[in-house]
C-alpha positions as CSV (number, residue, x, y, z in Angstrom):
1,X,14.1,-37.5,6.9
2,X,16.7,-36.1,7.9
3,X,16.9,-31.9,9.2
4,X,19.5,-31.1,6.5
5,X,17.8,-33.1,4.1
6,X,14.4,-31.2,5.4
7,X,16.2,-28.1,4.9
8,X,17.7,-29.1,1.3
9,X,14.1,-29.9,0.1
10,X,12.3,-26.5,1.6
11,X,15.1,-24.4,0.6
12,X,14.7,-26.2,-3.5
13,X,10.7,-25.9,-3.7
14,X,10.8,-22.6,-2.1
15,X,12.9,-21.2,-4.8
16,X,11.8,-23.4,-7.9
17,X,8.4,-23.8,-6.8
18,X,7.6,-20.1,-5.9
19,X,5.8,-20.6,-2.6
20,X,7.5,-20.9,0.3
21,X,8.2,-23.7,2.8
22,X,8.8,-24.3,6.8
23,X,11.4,-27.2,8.5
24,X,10.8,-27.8,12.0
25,X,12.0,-30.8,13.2
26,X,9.5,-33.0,15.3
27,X,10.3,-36.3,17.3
28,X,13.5,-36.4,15.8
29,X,12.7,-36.0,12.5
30,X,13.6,-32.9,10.6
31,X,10.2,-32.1,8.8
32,X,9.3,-29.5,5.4
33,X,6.0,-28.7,4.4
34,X,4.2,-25.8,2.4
35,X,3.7,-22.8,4.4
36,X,0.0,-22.5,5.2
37,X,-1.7,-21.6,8.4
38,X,-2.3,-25.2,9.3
39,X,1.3,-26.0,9.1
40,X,2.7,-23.0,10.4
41,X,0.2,-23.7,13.3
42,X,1.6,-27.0,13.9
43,X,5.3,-26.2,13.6
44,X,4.5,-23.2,16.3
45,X,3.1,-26.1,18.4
46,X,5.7,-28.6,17.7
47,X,8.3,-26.0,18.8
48,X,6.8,-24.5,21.2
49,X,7.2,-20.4,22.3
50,X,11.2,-21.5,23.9
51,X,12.9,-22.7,20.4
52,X,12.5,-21.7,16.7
53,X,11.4,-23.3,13.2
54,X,12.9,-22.4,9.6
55,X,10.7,-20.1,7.1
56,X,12.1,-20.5,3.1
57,X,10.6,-17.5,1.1
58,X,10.3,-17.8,-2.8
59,X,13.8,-16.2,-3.0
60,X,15.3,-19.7,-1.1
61,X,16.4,-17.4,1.6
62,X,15.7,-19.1,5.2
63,X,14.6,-17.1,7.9
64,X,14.7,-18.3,11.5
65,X,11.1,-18.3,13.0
66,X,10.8,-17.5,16.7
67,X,7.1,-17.6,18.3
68,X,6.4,-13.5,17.2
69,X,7.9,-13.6,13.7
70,X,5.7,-17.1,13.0
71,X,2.3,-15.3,14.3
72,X,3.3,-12.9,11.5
73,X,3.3,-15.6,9.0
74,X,0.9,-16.8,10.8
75,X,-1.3,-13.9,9.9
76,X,0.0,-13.2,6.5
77,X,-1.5,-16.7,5.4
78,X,-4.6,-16.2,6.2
79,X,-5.1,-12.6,4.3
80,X,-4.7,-14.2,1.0
């Protein structure tokens, strides 16, 4: 998959699918997933604390997720 194509699909089940979704792109490949702490957790890995990762809320609206602003999510995951 493709990182648009990663993008298109996060950005579409965010907003339809009222939870929302990371893209990080990993080997090459762009990826999405549901945000939850083990994903978040591997997209922080994947990207390490120098580059960034993409957050979708439930709105469709992406954020850009640097290392502080994912341990956020990273936290907010967990509470619920």
């Amino acid at each position: 998959m493709t990182i648009q194509d990663a993008h298109a699909t996060a950005k579409r089940k965010a907003r339809y699918g009222h939870r929302p979704w990371i893209v990080w792109q990993e080997n090459g490949a762009g990826r999405a997933e549901p945000a939850n702490a083990e994903k978040i957790k591997a997209a922080m890995l994947a990207t390490g604390t120098q580059r960034h990762f993409h957050g979708y809320d439930t709105t469709g609206t992406g954020n850009i997720l640097k290392w502080r602003m994912a341990l956020t999510w990273l936290r907010n995951t967990k509470i619920k």
